[in-house]
NUPA-834299 format. One record per residue (C-alpha): y, z, x; residue in three letters. Coordinates in Angstrom, 1 decimal. Last residue first. Layout:
BEGIN
<drense Y="Y" Z="Z" X="X" aa="ALA"/>
...
REM end
This chain:
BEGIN
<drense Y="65.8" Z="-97.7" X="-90.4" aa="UNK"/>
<drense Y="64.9" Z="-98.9" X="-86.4" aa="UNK"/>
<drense Y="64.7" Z="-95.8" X="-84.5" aa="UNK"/>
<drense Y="67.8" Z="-94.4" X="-82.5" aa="UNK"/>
<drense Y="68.2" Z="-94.2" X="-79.0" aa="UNK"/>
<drense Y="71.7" Z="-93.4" X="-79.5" aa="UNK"/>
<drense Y="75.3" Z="-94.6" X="-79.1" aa="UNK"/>
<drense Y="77.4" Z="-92.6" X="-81.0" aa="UNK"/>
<drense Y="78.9" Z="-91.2" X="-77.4" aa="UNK"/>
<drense Y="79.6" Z="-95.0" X="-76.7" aa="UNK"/>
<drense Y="81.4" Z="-95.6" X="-79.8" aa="UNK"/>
<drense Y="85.3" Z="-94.9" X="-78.8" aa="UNK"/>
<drense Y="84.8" Z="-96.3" X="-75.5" aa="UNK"/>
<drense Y="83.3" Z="-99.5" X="-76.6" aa="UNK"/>
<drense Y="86.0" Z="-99.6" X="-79.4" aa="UNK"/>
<drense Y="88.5" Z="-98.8" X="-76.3" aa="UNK"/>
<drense Y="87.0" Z="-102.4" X="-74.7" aa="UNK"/>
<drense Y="87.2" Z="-104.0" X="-77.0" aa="UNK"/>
<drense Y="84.2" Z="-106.0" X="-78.2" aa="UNK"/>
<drense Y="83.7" Z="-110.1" X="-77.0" aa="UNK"/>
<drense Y="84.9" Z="-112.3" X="-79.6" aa="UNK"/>
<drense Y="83.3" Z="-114.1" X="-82.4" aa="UNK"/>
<drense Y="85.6" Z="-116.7" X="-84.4" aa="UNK"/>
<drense Y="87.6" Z="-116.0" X="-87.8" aa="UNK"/>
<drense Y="90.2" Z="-118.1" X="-85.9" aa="UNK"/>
<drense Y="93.2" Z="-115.4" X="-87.0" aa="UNK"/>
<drense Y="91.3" Z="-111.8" X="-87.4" aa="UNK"/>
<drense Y="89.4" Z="-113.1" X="-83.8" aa="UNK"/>
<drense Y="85.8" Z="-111.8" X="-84.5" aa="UNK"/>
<drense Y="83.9" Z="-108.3" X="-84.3" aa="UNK"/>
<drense Y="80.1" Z="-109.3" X="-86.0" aa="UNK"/>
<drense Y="79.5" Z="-105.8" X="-87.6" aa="UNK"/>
<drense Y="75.8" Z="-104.6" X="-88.7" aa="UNK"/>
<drense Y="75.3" Z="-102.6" X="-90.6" aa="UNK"/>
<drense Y="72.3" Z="-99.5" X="-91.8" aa="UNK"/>
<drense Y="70.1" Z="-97.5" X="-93.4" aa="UNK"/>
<drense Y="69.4" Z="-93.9" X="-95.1" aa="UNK"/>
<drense Y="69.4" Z="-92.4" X="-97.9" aa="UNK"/>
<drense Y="68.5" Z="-88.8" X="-99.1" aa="UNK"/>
<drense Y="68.8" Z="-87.9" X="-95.7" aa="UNK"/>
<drense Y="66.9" Z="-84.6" X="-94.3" aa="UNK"/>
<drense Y="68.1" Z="-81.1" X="-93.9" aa="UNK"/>
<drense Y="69.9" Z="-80.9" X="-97.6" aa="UNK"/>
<drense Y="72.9" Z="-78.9" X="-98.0" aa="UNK"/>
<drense Y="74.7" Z="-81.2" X="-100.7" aa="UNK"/>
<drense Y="73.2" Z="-84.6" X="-100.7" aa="UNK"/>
<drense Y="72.5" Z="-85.9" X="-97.1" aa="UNK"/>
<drense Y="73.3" Z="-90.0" X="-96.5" aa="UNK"/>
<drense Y="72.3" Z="-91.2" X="-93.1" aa="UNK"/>
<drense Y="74.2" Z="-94.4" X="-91.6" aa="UNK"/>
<drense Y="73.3" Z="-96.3" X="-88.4" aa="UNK"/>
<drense Y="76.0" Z="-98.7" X="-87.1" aa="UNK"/>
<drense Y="74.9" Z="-102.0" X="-85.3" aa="UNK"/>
<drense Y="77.6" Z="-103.4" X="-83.1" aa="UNK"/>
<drense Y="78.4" Z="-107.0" X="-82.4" aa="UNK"/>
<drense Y="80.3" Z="-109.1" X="-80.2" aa="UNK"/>
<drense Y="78.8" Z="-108.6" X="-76.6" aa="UNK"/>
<drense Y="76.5" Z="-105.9" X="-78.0" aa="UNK"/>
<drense Y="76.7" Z="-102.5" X="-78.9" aa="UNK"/>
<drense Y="73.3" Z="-101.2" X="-80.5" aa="UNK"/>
<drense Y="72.2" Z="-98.5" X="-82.5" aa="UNK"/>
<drense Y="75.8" Z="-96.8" X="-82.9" aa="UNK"/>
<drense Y="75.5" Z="-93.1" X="-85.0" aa="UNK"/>
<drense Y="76.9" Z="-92.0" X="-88.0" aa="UNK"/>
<drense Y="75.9" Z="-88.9" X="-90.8" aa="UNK"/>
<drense Y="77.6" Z="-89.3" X="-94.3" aa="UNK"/>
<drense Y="78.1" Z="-85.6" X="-95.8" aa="UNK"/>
<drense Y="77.7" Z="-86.4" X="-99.4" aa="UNK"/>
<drense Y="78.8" Z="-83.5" X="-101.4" aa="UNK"/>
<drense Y="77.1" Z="-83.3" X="-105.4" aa="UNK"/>
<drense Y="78.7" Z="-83.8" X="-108.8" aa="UNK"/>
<drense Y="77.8" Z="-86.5" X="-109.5" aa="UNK"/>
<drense Y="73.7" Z="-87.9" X="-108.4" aa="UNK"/>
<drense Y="71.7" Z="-88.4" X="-105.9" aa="UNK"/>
<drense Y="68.0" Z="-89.0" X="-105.6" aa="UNK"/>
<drense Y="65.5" Z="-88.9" X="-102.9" aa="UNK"/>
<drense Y="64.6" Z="-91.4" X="-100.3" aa="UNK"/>
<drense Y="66.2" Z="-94.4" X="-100.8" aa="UNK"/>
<drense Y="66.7" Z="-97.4" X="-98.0" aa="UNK"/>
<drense Y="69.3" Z="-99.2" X="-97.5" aa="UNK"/>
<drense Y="69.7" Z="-102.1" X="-95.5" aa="UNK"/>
<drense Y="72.9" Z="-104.5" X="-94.2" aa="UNK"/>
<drense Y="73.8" Z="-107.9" X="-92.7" aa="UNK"/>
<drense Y="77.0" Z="-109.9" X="-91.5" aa="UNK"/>
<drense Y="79.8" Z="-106.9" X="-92.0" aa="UNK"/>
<drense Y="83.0" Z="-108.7" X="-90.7" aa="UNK"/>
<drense Y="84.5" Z="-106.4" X="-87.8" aa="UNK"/>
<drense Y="87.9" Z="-107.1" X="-87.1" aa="UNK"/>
<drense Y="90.1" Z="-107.9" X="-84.0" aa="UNK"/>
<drense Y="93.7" Z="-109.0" X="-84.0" aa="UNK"/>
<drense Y="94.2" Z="-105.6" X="-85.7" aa="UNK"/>
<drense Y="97.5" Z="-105.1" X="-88.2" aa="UNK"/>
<drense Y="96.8" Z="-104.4" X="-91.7" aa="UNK"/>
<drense Y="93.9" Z="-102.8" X="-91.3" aa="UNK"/>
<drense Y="94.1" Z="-100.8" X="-88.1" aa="UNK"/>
<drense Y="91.2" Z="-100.4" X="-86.7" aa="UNK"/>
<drense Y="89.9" Z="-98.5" X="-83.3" aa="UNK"/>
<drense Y="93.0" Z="-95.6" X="-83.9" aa="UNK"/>
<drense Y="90.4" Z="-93.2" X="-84.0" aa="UNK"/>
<drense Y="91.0" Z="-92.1" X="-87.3" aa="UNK"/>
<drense Y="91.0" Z="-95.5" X="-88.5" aa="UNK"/>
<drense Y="87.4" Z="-96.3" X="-86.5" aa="UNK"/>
<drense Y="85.9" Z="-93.2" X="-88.1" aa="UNK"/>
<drense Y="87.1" Z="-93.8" X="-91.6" aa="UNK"/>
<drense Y="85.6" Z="-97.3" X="-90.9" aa="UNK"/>
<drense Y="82.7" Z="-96.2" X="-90.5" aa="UNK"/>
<drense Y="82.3" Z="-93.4" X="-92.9" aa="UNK"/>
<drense Y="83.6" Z="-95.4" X="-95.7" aa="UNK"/>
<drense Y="81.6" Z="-98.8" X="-95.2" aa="UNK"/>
<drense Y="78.3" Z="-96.8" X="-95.3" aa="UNK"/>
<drense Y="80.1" Z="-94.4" X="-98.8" aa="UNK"/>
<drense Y="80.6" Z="-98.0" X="-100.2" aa="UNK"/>
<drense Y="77.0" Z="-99.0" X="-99.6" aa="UNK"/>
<drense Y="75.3" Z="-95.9" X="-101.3" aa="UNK"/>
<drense Y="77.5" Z="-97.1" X="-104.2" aa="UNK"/>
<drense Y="75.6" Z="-100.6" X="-104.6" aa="UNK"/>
<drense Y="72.7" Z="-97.9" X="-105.6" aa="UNK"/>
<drense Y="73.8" Z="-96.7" X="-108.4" aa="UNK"/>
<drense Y="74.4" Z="-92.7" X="-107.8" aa="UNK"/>
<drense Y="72.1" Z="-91.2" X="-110.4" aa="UNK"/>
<drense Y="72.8" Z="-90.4" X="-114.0" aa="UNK"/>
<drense Y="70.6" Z="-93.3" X="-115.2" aa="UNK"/>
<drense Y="72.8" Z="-95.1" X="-116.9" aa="UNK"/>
<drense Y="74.9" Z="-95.6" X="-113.2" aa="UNK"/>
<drense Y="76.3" Z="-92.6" X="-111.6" aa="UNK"/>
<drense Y="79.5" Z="-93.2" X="-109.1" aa="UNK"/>
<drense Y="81.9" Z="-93.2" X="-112.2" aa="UNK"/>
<drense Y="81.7" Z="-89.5" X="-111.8" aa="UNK"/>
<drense Y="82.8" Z="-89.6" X="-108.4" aa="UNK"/>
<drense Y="80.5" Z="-88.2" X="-105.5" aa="UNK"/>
<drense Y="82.7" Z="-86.1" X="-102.7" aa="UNK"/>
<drense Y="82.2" Z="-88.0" X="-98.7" aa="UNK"/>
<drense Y="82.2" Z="-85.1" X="-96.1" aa="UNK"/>
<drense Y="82.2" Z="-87.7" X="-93.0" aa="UNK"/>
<drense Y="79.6" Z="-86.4" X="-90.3" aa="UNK"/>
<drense Y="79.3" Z="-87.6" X="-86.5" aa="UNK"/>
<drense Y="76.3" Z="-87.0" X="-84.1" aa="UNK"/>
<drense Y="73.3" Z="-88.5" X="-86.1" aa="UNK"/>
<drense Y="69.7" Z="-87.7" X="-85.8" aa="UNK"/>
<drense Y="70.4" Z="-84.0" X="-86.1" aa="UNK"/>
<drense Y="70.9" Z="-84.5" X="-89.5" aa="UNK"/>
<drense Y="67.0" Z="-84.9" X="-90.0" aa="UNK"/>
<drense Y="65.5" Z="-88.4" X="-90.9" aa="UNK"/>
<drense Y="63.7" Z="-89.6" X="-93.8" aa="UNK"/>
<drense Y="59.9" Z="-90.2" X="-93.6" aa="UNK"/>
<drense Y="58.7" Z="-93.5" X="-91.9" aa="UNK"/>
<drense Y="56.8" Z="-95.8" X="-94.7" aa="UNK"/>
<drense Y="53.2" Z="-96.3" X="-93.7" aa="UNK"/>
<drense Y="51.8" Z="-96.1" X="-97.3" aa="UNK"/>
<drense Y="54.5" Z="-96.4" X="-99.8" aa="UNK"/>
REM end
């Protein structure tokens, strides 16, 4: 594709998840299907905001709802391999955040896919927007980055 942007480096992304492919993960074509690439996005964010006591499923008054998402491929991936999920934050806004997601197969130096979502944080109860939390603007702040649009 003429005037595509190449694939990022790791060092475009400041927090890693170690995510291990599953053999139900290939499709037919003994790749990773590509609705999978999505699951391993939701995983590393929300394993970041559970470990850092941000979300609590079960319990917050305040969730984010995922309102629109990208992928983009880059080279393939298939079981067995590593996925080590890089995150950053593109954008915190008054009720939304925009999470950046690389995916890096094994050792590689630059994402295999990469892309992003976008949360829309809302009252768990009303289902209405409301304005970020203060510790999940804490939390994400030093994932904040001047990143490129994916």
């Amino acid at each position: 594709m003429s005037g595509r942007s190449p694939a990022e480096p790791r060092s475009a992304y400041p927090h890693f998840l170690e995510i291990t492919t599953r053999w139900n993960d290939n499709d037919s074509y003994r790749h990773v299907n590509n609705a999978v690439y999505y699951q391993y996005f939701d995983t590393v964010v929300n394993q970041f905001l559970i470990e850092n006591g941000a979300l609590d499923v079960e319990r917050s008054d305040v969730i984010g709802l995922v309102v629109e998402t990208q992928c983009r491929f880059f080279s393939q991936v298939s079981f067995p391999s590593k996925i080590h999920a890089g995150l950053r934050v593109a954008h915190l806004g008054n009720s939304s955040i925009r999470y950046e997601i690389g995916l890096f197969r094994d050792n590689q130096s630059s994402a295999s896919a990469q892309g992003h979502f976008v949360h829309v944080y809302v009252d768990r109860t009303s289902n209405r927007p409301v304005s970020l939390p203060s510790q999940l603007k804490t939390l994400l702040t030093p994932l904040l980055t001047a990143a490129k649009e994916a």
